[in-house]
LOPA-906591 format. One line per 10 residues: number of its first residue (from 0); their letters; for each residue x, y, z of N, C-alpha, C. Coordinates in nm, 4 decimals, padded with zeros to 6 digits, always signed. Atoms other than C-alpha are relative to their C-alpha. Last residue first. Layout:
<atoms>
NUM> a> X:Y:Z:X:Y:Z:X:Y:Z | ...
</atoms>
This chain:
<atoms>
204> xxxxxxxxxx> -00.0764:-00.0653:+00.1258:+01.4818:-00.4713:-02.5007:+00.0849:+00.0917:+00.0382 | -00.1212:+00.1218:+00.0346:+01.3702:-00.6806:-02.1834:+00.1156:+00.1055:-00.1069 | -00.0536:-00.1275:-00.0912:+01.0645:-00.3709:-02.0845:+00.1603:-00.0968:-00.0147 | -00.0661:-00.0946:+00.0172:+00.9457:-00.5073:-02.3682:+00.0618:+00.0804:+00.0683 | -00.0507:+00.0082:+00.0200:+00.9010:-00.8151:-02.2726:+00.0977:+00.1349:-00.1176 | -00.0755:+00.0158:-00.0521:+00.7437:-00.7517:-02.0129:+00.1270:-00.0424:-00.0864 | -00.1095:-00.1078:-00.1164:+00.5428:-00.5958:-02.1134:+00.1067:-00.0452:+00.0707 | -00.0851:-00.0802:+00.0929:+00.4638:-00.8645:-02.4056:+00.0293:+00.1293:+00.0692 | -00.1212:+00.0574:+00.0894:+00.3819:-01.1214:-02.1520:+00.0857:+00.0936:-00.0549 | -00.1098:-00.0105:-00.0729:+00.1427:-00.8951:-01.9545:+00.1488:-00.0726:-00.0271
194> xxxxxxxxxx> -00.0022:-00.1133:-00.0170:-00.0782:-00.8911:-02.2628:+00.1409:+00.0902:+00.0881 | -00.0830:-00.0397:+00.0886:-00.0520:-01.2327:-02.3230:+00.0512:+00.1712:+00.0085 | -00.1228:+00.0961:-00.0019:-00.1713:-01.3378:-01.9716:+00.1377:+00.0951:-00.1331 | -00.0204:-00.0902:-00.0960:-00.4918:-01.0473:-02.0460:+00.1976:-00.0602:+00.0096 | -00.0518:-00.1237:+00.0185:-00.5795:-01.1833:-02.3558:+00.1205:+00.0490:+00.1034 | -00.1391:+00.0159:+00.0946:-00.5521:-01.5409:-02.2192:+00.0498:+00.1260:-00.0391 | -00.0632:+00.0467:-00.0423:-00.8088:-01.4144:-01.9302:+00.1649:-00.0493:-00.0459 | -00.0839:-00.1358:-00.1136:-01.0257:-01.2740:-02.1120:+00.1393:-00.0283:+00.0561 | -00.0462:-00.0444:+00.1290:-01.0574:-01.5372:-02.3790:+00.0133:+00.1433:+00.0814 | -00.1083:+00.0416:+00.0525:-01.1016:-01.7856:-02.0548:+00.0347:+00.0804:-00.1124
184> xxxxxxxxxx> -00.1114:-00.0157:-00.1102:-01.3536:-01.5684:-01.9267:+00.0986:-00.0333:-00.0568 | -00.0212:-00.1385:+00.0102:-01.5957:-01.5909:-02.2478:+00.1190:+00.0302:+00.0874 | -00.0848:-00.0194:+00.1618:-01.5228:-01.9615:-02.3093:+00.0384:+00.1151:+00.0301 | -00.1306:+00.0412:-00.0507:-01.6271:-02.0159:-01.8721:+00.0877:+00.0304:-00.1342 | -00.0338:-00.0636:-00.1287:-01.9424:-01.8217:-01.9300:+00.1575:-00.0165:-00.0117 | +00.0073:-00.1153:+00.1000:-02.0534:-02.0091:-02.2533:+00.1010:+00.0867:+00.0682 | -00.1147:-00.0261:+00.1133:-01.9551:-02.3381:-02.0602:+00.0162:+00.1536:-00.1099 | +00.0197:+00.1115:+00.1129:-02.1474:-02.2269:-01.7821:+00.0844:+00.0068:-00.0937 | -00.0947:+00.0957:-00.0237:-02.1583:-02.0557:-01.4874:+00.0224:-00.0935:-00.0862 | +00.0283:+00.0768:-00.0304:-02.2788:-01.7197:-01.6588:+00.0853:-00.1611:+00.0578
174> xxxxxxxxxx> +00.0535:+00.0613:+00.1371:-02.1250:-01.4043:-01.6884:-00.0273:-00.1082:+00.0720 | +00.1262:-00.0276:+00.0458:-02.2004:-01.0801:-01.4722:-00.0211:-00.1000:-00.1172 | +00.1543:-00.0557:-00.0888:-01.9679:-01.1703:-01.1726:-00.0933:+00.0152:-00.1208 | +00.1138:+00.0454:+00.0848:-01.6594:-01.2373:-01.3610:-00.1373:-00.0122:+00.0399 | +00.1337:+00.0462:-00.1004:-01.3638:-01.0859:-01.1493:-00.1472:-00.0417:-00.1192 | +00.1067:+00.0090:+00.0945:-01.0160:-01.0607:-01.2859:-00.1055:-00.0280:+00.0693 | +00.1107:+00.0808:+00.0007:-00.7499:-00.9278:-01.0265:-00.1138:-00.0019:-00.0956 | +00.0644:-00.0418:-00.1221:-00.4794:-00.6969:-01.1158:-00.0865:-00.1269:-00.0320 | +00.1139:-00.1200:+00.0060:-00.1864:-00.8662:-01.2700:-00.1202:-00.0116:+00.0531 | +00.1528:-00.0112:-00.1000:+00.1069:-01.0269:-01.1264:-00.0950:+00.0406:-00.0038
164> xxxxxxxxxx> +00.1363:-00.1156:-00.0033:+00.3791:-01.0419:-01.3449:-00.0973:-00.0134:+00.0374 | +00.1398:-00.0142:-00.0446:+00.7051:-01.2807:-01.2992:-00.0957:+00.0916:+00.0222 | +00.1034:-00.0763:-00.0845:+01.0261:-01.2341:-01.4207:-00.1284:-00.0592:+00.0140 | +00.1352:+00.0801:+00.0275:+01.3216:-01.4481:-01.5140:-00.0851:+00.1302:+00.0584 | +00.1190:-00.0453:-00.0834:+01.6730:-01.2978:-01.5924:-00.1306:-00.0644:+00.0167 | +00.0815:-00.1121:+00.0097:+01.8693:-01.5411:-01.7822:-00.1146:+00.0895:+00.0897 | +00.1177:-00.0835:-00.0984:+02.1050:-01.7805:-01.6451:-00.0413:+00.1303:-00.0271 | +00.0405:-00.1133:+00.1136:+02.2758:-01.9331:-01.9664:-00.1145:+00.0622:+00.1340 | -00.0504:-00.0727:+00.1023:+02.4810:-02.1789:-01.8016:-00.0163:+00.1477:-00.0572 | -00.1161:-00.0318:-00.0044:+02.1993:-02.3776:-01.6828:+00.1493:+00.0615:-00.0601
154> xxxxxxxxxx> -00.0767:+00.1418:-00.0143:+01.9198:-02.3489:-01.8852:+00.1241:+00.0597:+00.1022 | -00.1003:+00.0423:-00.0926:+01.6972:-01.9946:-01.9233:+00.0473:-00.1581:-00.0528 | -00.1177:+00.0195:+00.0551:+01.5760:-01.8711:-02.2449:+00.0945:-00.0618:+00.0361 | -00.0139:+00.0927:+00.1146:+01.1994:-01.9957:-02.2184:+00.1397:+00.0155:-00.0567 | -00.0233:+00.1569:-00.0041:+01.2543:-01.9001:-01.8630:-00.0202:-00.0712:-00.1232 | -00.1127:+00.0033:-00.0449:+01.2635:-01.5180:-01.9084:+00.0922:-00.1467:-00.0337 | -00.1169:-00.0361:+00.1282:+00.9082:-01.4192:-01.9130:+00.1890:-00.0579:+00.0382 | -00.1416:+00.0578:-00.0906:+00.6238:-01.5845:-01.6393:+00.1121:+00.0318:-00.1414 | -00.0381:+00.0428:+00.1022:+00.2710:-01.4173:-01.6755:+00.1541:-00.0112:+00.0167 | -00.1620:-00.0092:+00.0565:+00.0448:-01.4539:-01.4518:+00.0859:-00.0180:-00.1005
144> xxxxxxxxxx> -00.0366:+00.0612:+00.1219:-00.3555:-01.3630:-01.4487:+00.1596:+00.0261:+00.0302 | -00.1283:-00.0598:+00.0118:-00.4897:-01.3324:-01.1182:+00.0714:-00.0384:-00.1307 | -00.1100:+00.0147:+00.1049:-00.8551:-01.4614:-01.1003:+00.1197:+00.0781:-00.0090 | -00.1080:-00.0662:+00.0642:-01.0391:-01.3626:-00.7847:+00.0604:-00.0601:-00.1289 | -00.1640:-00.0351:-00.0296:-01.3079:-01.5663:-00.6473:+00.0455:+00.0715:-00.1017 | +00.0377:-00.1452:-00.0310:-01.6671:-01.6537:-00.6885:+00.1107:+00.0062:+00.0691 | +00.0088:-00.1179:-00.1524:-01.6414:-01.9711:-00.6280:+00.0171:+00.0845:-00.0082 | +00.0606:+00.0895:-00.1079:-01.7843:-02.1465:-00.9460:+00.0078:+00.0679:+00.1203 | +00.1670:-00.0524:-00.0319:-01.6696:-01.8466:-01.1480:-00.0917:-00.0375:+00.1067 | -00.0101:-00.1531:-00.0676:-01.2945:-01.8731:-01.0364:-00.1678:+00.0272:-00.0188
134> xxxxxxxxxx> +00.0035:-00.0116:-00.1516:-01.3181:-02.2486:-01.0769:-00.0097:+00.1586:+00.0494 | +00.0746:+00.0724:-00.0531:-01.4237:-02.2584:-01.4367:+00.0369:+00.0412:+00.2014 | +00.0969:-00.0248:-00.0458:-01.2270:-01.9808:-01.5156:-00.1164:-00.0445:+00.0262 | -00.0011:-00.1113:-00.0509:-00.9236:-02.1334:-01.4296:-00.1373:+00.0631:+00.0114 | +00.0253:+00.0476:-00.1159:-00.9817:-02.4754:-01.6135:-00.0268:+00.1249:+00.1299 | +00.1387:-00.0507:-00.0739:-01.1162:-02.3114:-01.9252:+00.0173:-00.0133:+00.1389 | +00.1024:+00.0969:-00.0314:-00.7961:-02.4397:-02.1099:-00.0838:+00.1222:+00.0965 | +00.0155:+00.0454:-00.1324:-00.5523:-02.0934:-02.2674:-00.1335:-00.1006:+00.0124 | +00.1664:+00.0082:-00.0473:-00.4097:-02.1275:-02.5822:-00.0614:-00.0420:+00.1400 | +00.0728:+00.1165:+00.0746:-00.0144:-02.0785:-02.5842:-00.1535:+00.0617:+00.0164
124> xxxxxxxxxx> +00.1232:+00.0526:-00.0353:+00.1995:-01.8393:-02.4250:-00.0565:-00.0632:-00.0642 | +00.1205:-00.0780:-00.0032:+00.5250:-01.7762:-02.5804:-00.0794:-00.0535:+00.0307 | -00.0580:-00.1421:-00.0829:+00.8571:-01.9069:-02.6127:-00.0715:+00.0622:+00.0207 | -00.0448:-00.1249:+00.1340:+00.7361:-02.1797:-02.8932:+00.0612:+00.1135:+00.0688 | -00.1508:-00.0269:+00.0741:+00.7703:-02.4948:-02.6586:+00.0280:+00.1580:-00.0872 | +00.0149:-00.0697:+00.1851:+00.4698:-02.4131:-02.4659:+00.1504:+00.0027:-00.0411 | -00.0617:-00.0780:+00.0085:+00.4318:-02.6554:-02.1062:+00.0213:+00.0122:-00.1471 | -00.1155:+00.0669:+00.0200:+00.1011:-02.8169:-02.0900:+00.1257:+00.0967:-00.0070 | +00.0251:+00.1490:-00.0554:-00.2533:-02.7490:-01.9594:+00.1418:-00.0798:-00.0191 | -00.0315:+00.0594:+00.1453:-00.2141:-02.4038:-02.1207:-00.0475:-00.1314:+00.0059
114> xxxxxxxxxx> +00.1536:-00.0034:+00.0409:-00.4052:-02.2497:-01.8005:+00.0493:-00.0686:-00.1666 | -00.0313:-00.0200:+00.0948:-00.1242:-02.3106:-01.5700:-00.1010:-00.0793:-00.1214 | +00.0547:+00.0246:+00.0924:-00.3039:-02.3033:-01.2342:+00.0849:+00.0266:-00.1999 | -00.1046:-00.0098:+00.0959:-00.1815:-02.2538:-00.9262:-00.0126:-00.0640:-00.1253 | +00.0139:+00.1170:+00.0957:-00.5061:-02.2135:-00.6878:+00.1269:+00.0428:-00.1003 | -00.0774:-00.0255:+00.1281:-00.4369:-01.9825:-00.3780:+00.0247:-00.1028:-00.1206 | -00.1312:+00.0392:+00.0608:-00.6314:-02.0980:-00.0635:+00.0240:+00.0176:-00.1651 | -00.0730:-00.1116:-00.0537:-00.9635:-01.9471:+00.1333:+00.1583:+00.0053:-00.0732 | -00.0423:-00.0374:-00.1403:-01.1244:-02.2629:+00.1890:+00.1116:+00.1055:+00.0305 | +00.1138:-00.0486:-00.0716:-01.3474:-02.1848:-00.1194:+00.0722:+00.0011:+00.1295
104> xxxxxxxxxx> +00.0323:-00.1693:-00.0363:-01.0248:-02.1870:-00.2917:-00.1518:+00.0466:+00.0536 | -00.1100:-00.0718:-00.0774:-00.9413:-02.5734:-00.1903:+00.0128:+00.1504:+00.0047 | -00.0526:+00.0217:-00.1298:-01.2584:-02.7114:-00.2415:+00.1209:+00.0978:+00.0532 | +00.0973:-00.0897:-00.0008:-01.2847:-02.5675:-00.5992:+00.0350:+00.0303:+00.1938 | +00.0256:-00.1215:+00.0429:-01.0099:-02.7127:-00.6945:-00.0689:+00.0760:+00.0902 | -00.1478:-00.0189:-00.0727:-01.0420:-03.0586:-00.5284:+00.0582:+00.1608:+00.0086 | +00.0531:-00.0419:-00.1334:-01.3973:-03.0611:-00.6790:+00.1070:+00.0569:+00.0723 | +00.0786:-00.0945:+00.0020:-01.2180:-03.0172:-01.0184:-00.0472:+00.0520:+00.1522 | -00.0888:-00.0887:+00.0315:-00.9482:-03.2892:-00.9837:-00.0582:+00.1265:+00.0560 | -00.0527:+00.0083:-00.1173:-01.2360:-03.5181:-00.8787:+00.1358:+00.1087:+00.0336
94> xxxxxxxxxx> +00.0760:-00.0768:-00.1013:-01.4288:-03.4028:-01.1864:+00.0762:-00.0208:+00.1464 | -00.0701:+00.0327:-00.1560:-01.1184:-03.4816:-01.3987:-00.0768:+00.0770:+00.0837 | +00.1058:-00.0301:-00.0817:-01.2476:-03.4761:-01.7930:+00.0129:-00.0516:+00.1334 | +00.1000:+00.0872:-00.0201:-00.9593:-03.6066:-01.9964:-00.0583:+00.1041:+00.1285 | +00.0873:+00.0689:+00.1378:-00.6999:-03.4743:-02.1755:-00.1417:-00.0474:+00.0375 | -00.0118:-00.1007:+00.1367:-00.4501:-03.3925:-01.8840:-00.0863:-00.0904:-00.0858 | -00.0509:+00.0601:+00.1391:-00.5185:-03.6042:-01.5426:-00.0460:+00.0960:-00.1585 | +00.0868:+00.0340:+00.0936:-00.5139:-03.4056:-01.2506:+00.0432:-00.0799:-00.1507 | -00.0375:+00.0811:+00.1161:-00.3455:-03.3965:-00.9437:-00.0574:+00.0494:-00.0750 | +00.0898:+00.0725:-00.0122:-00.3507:-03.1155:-00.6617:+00.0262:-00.0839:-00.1692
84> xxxxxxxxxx> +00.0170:-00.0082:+00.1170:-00.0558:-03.0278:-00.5318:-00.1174:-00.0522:-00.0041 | +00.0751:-00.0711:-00.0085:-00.0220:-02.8918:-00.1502:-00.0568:-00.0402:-00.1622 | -00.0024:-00.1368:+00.0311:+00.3094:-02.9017:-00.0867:-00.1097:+00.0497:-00.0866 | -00.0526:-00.0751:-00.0764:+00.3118:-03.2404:+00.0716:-00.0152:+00.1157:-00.0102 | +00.0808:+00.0286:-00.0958:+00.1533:-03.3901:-00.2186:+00.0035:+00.0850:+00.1297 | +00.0560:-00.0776:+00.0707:+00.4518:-03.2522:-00.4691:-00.1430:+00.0275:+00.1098 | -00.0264:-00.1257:-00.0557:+00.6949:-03.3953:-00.2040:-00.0899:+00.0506:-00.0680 | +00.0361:-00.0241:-00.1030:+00.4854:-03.7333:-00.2214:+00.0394:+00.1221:+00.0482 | +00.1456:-00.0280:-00.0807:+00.4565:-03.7511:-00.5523:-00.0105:+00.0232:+00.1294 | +00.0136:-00.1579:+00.0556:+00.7948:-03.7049:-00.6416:-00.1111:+00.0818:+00.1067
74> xxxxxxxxxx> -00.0328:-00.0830:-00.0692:+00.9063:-03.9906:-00.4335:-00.0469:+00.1162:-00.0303 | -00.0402:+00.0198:-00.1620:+00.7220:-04.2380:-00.5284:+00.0599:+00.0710:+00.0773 | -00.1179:+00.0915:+00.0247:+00.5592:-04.1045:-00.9053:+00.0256:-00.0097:+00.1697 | -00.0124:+00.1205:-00.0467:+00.1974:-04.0398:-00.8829:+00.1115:-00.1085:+00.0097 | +00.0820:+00.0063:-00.1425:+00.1905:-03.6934:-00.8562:-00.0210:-00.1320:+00.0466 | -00.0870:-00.0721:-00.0581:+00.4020:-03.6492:-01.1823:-00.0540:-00.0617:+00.1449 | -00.1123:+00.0751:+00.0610:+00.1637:-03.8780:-01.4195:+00.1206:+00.0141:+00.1432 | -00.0132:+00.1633:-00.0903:-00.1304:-03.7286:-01.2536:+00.1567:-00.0310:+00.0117 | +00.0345:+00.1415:+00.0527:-00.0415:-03.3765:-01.3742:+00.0242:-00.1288:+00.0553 | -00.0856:+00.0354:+00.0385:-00.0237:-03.0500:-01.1145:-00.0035:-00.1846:-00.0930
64> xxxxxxxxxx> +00.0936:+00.1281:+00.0266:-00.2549:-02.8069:-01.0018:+00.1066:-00.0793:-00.0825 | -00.0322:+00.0365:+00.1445:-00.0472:-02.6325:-00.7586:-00.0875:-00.0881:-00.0681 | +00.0468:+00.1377:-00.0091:-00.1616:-02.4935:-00.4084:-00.0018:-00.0053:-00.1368 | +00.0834:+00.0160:+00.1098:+00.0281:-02.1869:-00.3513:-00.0405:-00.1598:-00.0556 | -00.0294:+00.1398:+00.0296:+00.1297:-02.0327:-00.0250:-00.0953:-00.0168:-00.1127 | +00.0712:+00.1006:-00.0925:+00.1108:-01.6438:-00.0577:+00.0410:-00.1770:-00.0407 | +00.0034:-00.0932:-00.1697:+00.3277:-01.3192:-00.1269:-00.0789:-00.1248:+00.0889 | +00.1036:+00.0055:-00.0291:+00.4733:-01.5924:-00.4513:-00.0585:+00.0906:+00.1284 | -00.0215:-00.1543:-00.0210:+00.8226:-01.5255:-00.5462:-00.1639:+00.0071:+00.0182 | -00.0827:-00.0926:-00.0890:+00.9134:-01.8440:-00.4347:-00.0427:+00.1517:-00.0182
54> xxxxxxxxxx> -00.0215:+00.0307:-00.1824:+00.6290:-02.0444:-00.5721:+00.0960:+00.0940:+00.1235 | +00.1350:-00.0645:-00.0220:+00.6300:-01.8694:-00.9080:-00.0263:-00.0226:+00.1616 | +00.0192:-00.1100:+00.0293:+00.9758:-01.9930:-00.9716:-00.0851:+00.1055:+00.0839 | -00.0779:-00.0844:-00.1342:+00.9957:-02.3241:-00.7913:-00.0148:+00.1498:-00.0343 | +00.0782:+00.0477:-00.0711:+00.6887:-02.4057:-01.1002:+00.0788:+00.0936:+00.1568 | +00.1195:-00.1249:-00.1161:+00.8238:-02.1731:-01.3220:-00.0450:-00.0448:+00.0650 | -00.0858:-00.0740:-00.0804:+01.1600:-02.3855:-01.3657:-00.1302:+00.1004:+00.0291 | +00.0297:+00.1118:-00.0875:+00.9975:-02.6763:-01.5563:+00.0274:+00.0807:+00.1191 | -00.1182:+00.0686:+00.0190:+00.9587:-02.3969:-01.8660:-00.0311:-00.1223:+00.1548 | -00.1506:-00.0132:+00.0547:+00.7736:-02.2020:-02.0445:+00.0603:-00.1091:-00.0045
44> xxxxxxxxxx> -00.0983:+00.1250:-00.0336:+00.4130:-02.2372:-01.8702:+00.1067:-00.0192:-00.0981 | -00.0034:+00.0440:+00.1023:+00.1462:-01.9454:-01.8552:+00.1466:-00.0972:+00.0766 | -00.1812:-00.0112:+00.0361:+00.0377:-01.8655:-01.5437:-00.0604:-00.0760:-00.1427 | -00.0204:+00.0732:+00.0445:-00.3470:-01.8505:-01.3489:+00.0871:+00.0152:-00.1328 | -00.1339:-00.0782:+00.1120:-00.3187:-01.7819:-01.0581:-00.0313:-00.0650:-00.0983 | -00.0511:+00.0341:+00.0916:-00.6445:-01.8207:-00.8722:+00.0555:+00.0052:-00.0455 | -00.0565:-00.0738:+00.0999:-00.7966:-01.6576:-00.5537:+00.0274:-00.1609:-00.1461 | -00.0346:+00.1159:+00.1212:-00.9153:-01.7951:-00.2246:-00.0275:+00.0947:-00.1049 | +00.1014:+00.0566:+00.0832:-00.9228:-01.5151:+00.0776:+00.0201:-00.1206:-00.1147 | +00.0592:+00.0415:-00.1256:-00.6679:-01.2959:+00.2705:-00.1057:-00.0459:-00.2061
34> xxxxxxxxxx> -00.0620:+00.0353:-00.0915:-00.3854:-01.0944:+00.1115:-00.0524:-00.1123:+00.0774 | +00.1207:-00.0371:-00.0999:-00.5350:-01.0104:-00.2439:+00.0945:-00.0763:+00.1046 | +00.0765:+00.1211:-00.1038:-00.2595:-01.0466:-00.5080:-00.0233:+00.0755:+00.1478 | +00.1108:+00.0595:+00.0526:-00.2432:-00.7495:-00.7016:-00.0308:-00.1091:+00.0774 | +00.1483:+00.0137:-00.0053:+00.0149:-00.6115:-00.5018:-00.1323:-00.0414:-00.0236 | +00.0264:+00.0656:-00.1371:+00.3017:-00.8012:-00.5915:-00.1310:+00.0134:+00.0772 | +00.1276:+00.0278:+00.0090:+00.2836:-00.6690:-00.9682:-00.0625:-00.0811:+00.1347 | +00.0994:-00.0946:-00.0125:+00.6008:-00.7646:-01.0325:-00.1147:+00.0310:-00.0031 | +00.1357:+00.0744:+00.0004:+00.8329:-01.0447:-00.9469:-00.0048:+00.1571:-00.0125 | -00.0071:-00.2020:-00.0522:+01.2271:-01.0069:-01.0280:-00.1656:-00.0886:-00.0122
24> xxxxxxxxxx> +00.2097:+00.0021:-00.0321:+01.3623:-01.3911:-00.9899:-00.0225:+00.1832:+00.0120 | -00.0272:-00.1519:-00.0607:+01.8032:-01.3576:-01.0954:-00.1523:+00.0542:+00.0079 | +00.1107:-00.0599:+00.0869:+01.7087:-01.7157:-01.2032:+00.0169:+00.1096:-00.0225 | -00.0383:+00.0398:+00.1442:+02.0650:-01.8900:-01.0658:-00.1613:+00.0648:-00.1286 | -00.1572:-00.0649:+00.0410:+02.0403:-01.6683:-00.7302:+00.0145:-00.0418:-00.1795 | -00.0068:-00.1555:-00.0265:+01.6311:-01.6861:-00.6590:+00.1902:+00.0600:-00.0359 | +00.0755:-00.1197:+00.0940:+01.5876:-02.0075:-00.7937:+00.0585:+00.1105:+00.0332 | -00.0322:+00.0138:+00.1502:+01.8815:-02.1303:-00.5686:-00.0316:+00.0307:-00.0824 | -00.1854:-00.0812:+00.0570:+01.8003:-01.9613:-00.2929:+00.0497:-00.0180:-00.0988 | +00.0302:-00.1342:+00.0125:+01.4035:-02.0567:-00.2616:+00.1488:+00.0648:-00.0549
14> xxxxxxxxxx> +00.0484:-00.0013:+00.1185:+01.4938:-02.4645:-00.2679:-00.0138:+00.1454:-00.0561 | -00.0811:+00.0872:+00.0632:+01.6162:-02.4791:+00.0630:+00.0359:-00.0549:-00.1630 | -00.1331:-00.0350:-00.0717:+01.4727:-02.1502:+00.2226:+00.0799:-00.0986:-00.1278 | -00.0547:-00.1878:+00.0636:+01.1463:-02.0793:+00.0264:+00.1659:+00.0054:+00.0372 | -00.0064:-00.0058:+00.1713:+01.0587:-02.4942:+00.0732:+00.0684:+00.1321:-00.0683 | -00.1274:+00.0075:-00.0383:+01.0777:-02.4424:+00.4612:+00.0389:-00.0528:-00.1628 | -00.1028:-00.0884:-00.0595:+00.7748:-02.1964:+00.4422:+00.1518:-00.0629:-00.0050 | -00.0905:-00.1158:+00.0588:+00.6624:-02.4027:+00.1509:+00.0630:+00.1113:+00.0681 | -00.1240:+00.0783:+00.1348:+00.6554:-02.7321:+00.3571:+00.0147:+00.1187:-00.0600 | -00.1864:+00.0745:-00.0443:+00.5328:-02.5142:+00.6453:+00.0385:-00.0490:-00.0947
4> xxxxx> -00.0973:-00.1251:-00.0115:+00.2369:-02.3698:+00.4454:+00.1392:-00.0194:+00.0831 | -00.0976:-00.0662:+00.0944:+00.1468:-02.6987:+00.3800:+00.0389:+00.1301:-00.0297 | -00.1012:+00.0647:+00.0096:+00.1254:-02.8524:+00.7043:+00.0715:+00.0534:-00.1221 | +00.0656:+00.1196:+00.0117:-00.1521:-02.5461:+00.7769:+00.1739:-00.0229:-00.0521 | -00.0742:+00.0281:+00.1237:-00.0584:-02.2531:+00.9801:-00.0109:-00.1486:-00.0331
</atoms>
């Protein structure tokens, strides 16, 4: 067990209860994630609250891709570090980001990926970035498309159910590694996000 599966094994306890009581966390779709191997989540982004969210109701440790800005503050950064984040800087072309990526689900580890690049004020998924299926083609891995409902209502106070959806694995094997490749995926991929969005939010009504 690597250092950072301890920080989120002792991350699920001290941090895990609280999501899990003030969210009322329902995850579905547990199966879909593969048990063994490097994979990809890749989430839509609500709120500040899917990060502990997704993490706790996660079946595996999850290596976050997470903005410079954040990663380089003094304390932040170093619990974010600790648990596995990987930086990147938004807007700008982050091959070191990238390798980091790739690196980390070739060695078998769970990429956390919110494919908007930013969190979506409107209550709804946004346009998904390429970053996801860039790395899922590169290594020839899994894609998991998540989709996180609940948290664009939550705040303290107003603890709304949250869910999380897990759907089945995306696999891209017959398109190219290339930007053509990575457009086509990514418009899979958002479909798919949105898709599991609106089940879930109909199962709300």
């Amino acid at each position: 067990m690597s250092a950072t599966d301890v920080a989120w094994a002792i991350g699920r306890i001290y941090i895990g209860w609280p999501v899990r009581l003030f969210t009322r966390a329902r995850a579905v779709g547990l199966e879909n994630v593969p048990t063994t191997g490097g994979a990809v989540y890749a989430i839509n982004h609500l709120h500040w609250i899917d990060i502990p969210l997704v993490g706790l109701l996660s079946p595996r440790t999850v290596w976050f891709v997470a903005k410079a800005e954040a990663a380089n503050y003094p304390v932040v950064g170093g619990f974010l570090r600790l648990h596995g984040a990987i930086a990147i800087h938004r807007g700008a072309s982050d091959r070191e980001a990238v390798r980091r990526m790739r690196d980390e689900a070739r060695a078998g580890h769970v990429i956390g990926l919110y494919v908007e690049g930013t969190r979506q004020k409107s209550g709804r998924p946004g346009v998904a970035q390429p970053g996801a299926a860039m790395v899922g083609l590169q290594e020839e891995v899994p894609i998991i498309p998540v989709a996180i409902y609940g948290t664009q209502f939550w705040k303290p106070g107003n603890f709304r159910r949250c869910t999380v959806a897990f759907g089945e694995p995306l696999r891209f094997h017959d398109l190219p590694k290339n930007g053509k490749g990575y457009r086509e995926a990514t418009a899979v991929i958002e479909r798919r996000i949105h898709e599991l969005f609106d089940e879930l939010e109909r199962a709300e009504q």
